[in-house]
C-alpha positions as CSV (number, residue, x, y, z in Angstrom):
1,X,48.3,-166.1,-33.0
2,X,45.5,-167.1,-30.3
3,X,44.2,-164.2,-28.5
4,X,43.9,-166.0,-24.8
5,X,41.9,-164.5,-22.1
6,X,44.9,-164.5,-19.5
7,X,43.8,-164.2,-15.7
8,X,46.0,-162.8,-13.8
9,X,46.2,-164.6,-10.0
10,X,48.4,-163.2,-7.6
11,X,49.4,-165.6,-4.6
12,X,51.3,-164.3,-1.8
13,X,52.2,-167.6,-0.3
14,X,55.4,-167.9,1.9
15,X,54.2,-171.1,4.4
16,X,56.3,-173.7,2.0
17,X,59.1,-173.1,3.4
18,X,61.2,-171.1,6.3
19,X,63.3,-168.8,4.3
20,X,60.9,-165.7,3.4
21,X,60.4,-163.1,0.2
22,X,58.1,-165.1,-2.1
23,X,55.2,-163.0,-1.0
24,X,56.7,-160.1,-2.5
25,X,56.9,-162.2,-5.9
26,X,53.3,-161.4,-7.1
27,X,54.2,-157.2,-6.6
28,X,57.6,-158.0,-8.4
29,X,55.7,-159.2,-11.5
30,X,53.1,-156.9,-11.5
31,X,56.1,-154.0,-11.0
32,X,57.9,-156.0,-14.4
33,X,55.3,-155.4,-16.4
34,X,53.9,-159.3,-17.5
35,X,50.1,-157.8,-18.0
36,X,51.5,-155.1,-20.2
37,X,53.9,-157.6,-21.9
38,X,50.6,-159.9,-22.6
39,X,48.4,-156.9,-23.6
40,X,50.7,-156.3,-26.5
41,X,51.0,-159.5,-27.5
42,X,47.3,-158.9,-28.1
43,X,45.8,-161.0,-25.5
44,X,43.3,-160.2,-22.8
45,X,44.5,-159.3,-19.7
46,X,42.7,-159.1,-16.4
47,X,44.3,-159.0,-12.8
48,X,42.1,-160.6,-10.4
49,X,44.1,-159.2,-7.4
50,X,46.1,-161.0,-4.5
51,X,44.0,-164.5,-3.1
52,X,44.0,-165.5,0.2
53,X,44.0,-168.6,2.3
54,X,41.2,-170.4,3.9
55,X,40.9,-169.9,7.4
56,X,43.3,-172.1,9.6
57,X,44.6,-172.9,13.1
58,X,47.8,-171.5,14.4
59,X,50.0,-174.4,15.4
60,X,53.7,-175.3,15.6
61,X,54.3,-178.6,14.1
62,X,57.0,-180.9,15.4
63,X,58.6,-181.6,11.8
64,X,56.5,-179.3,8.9
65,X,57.0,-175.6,8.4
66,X,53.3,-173.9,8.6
67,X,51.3,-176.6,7.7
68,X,48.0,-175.6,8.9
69,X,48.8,-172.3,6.8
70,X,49.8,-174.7,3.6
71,X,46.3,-176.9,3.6
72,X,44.4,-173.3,4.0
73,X,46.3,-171.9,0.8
74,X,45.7,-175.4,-0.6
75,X,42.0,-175.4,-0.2
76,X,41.3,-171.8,-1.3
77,X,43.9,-171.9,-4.4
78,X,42.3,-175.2,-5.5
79,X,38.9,-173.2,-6.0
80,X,40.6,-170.4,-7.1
81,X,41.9,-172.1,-10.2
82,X,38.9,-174.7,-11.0
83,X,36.9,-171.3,-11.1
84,X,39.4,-169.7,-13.2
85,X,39.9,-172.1,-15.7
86,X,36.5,-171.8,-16.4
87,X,36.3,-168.4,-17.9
88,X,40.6,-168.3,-19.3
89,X,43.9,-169.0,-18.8
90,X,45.5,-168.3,-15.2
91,X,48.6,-167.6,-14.6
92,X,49.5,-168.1,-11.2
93,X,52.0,-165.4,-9.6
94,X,53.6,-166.9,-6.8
95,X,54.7,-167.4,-4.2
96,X,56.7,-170.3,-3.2
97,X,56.1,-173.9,-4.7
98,X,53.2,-175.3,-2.8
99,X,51.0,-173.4,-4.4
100,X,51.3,-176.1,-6.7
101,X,49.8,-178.0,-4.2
102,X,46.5,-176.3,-5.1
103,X,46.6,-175.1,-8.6
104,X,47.4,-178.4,-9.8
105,X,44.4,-180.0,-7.9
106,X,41.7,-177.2,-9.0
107,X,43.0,-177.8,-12.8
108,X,42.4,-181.3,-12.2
109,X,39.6,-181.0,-10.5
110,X,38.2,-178.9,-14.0
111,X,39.8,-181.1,-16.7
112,X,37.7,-184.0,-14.8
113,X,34.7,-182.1,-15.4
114,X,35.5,-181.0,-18.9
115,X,36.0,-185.1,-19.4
116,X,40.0,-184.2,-20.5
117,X,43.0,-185.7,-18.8
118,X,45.4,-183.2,-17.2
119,X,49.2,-183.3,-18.2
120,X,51.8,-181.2,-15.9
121,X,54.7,-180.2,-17.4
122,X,57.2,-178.9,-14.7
123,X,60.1,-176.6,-15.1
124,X,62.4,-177.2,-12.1
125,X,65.6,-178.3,-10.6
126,X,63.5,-180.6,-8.3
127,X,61.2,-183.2,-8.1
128,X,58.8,-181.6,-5.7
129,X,58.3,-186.0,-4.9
130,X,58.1,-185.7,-1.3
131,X,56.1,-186.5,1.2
132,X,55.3,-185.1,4.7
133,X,57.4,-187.8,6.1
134,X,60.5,-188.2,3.2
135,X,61.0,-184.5,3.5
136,X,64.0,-183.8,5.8
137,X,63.7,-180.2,5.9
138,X,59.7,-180.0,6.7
139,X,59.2,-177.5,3.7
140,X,55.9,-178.1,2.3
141,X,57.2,-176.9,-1.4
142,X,58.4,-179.5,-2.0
143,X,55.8,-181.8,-2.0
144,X,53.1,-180.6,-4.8
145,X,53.9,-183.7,-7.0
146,X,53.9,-186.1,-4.0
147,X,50.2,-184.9,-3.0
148,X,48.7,-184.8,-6.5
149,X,49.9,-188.5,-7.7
150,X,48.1,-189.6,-4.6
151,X,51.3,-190.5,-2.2
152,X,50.2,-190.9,1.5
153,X,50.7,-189.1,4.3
154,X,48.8,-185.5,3.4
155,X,46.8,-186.0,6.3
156,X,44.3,-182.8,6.6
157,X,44.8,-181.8,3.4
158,X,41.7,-181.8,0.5
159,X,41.4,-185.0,-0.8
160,X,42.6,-186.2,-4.3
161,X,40.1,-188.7,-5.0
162,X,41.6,-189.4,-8.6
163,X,45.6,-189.1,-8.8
164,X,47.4,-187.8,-12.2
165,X,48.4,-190.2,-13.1
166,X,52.6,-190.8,-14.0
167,X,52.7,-190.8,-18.0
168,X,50.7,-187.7,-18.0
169,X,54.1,-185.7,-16.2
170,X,57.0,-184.3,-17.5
171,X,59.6,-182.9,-14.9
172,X,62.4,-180.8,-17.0
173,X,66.0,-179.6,-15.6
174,X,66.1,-181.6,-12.6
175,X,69.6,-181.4,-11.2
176,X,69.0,-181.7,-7.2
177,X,66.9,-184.9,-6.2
178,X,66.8,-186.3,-2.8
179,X,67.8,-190.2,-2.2
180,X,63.8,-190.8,-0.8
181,X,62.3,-188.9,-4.1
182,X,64.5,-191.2,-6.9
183,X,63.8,-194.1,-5.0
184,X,60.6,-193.3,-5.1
185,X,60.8,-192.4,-8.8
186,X,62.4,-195.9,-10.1
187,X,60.4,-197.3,-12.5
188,X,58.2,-194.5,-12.8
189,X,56.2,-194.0,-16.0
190,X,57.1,-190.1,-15.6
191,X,59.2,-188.1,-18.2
192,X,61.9,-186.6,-16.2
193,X,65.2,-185.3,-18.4
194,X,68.0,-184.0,-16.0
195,X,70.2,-180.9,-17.2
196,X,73.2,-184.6,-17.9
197,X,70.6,-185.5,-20.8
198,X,69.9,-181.8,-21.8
199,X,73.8,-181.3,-22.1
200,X,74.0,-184.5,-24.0
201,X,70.9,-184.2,-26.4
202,X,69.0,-180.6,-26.0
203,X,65.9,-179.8,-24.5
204,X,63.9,-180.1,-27.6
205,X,63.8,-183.5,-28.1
206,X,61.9,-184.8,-24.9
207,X,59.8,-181.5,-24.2
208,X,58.5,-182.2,-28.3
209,X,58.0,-186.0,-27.4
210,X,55.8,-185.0,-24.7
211,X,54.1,-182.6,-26.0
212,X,52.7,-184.8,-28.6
213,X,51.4,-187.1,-26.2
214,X,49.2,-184.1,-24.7
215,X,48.1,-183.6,-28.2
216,X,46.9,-187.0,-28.9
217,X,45.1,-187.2,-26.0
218,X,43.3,-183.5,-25.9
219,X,45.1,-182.6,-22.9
220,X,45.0,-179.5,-21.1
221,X,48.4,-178.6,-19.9
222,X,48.7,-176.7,-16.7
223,X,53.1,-176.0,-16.9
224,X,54.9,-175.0,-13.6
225,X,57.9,-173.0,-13.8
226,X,60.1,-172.5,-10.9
227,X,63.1,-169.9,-11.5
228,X,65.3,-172.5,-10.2
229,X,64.7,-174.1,-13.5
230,X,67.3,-171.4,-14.8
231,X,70.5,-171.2,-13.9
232,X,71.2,-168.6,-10.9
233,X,73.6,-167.1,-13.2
234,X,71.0,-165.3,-14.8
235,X,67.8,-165.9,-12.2
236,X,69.4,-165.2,-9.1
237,X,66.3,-164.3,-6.7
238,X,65.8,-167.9,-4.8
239,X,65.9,-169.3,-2.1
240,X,66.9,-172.7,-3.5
241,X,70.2,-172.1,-6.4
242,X,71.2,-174.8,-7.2
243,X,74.4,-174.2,-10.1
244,X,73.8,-175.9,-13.8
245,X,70.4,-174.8,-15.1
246,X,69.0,-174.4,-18.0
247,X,70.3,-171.2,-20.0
248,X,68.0,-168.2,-20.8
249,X,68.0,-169.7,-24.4
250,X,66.7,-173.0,-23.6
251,X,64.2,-171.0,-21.2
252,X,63.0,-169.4,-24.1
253,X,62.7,-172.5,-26.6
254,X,60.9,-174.4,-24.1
255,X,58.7,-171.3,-23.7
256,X,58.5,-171.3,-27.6
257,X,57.9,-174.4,-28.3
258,X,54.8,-174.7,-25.8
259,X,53.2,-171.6,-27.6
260,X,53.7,-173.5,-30.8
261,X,51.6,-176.5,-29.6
262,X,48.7,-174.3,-28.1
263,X,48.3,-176.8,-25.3
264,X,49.0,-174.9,-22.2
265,X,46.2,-174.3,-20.4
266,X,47.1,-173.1,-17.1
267,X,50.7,-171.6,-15.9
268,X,52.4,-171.1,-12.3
269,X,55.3,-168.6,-12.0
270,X,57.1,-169.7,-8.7
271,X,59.6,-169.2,-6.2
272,X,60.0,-165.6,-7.2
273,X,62.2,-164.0,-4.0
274,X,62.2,-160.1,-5.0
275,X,64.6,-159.7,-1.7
276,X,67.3,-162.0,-3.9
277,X,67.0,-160.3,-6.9
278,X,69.4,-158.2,-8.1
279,X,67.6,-154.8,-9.4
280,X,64.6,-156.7,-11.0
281,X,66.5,-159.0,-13.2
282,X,65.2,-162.5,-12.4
283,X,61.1,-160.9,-12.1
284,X,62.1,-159.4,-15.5
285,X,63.4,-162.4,-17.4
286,X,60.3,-164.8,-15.5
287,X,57.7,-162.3,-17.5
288,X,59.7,-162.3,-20.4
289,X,59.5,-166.1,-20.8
290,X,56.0,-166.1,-19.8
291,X,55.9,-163.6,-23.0
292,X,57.6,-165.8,-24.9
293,X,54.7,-168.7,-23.9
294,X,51.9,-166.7,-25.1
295,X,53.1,-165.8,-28.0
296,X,56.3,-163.6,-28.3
297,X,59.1,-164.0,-30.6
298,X,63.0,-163.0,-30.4
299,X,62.4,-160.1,-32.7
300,X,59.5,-158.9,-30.5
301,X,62.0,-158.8,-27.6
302,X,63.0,-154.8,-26.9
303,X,66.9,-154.7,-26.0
304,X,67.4,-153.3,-22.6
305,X,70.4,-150.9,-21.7
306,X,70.9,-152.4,-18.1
C-alpha cells in the first residue's frame, strides 16, 4: 500500500443551509478517531486545525440562506485546498455541502496548474445542480455542481474561469432530484447511476467504468461523500434523509474499489450533523469508510460491542 501524506482540514461550515449542527461535524470526526484510523493504516497524518471564512458583510437576503457567509467560506476554502494539494492529500471535514463549493474550485484551480484534468466523483442522494435561482429552498448546498460546471447566476462569488467539464463527473446514489436540476441534466454527458440502476445492476459496474476514464486520462480525483449517500438506516445524523441509500456494504466497495485505483486525490466528508447522530454511529461509520479509501480491508476492521 501507498503511504499518503493525508491533511487533515477541518471546516466548520453551517451557512448552506438553515437547519444547524454541521459545525460540530469536524469535532465529531476528530472525537471518532479518522487520524488515528489513518495513522495505522501507515499513512501520514497531520491536522491542520479548523479554517475559517474570508471576511464578509452581514446581510439578509430576500431568497438565499447566508450568502455573503457562503462566498467568504468559498473564497478562503478554495485557497485552502489549492495550497493543500500541493504538499498531500486533504481530506476535507465538513461541514455542510457547500464546501464543495470551494474545495472543488481550489482542486481545479491546482490540477490546471499541474496541466491534469480534474474528475469529481460524488457520493450523494442529490445532484447538488442548482442554481441561486432553480433552488426553492435558498440553501446554498445544494449548488456546488451548479457553480463549478460554470451555470450562471453565482453572482459575487470567485470566478470559474474554466468549468469541469460534464464527462469528467460521476454523481452515485442519487435518489432525490429536483424537476429544475433533471431538466437541467438531460442530455448531460455526466455519469449519474440512481440507487433504481444500483438495485438492478450493483454499484461496481459504473463506479469501475468511470474510474477507468480517470485513469486514461491521469486524472486527479477529488471524491465527495455526503452521509446521505448511505441509507439513514445506518447514517442517521442529517439533516437531509432521504430513505433508499446505498448499504454500509456498497459504502465500503465503493470505498474499496477507489483505493484500488490510487486515483483519489482529494476527499470531502460532508453533511456530518453530530446533534442527529445517535451515540457517534454515523461519525463512526463516515471514518471507517474513509479507512476503507486509504487503504483498509474487512479483516483490518476491529468488531465493536455497541
Amino acid at each position: 500500500m501507498t503511504q499518503q501524506n493525508c491533511i487533515l482540514v477541518g471546516i466548520p461550515m453551517d451557512s448552506g443551509k438553515r437547519r444547524q449542527g454541521c459545525l460540530m461535524g469536524p469535532d465529531a470526526y476528530r472525537t471518532a478517531g479518522l487520524a488515528d484510523a489513518l495513522r495505522d493504516l501507515g499513512h501520514d497524518v497531520t491536522d491542520t486545525g479548523n479554517v475559517a471564512p474570508d471576511a464578509f458583510a452581514k446581510e439578509t437576503h430576500p431568497k438565499l440562506v447566508r450568502r455573503n457567509e457562503t462566498i467568504g467560506w468559498t473564497t478562503a476554502l478554495a485557497e485552502v485546498s489549492r495550497s493543500t494539494l500541493q504538499k498531500g492529500l486533504p481530506i476535507f471535514m465538513g461541514g455542510d455541502h457547500a464546501l464543495s463549493l470551494g474545495t472543488v474550485l481550489g482542486a481545479m484551480r491546482h490540477a490546471e496548474s499541474v496541466g491534469r484534468p480534474l474528475f469529481v466523483l460524488w457520493l450523494d442522494a442529490h445532484t447538488d445542480f442548482h442554481t441561486p435561482q432553480t433552488t426553492d429552498s435558498g440553501n446554498l448546498h445544494g449548488t456546488p455542481l451548479g457553480y463549478v460546471t460554470g451555470r450562471d447566476g453565482f453572482d459575487g462569488f470567485p470566478e470559474v474561469s474554466a468549468p469541469l467539464p460534464h464527462e469528467q463527473i460521476a454523481l452515485i446514489g442519487l435518489r432525490s432530484v429536483d424537476r429544475p436540476e433533471r431538466e437541467a441534466m438531460q442530455g448531460s454527458a455526466m455519469t449519474y447511476v440512481d440507487m433504481r440502476e444500483i438495485d438492478e445492476s450493483g454499484i461496481a459496474k459504473p463506479l469501475s467504468a468511470f474510474l477507468d476514464k480517470v485513469a486514461a486520462a491521469n486524472g486527479m480525483l477529488h471524491v465527495s461523500l455526503d452521509v446521505d449517500f448511505l441509507d439513514p438506516s445506518v447514517a442517521p445524523a442529517v439533516g437531509t434523509t432521504v430513505p433508499g441509500g446505498a448499504t454500509v456494504r456498497e459504502g465500503h466497495l465503493v470505498m474499496e474499489m477507489l483505493h484500488d485505483s490510487g486515483l483519489m486525490t482529494s476527499l470531502d466528508l460532508v453533511e456530518l450533523n453530530p446533534f442527529l447522530d445517535e451515540r457517534g454511529r454515523t461519525a463512526t461509520l463516515m471514518v471507517d469508510l474513509a479507512a476503507s479509501a486509504l487503504g483498509r480491508r474487512v479483516f483490518d476492521r476491529p468488531t465493536r460491542a455497541y
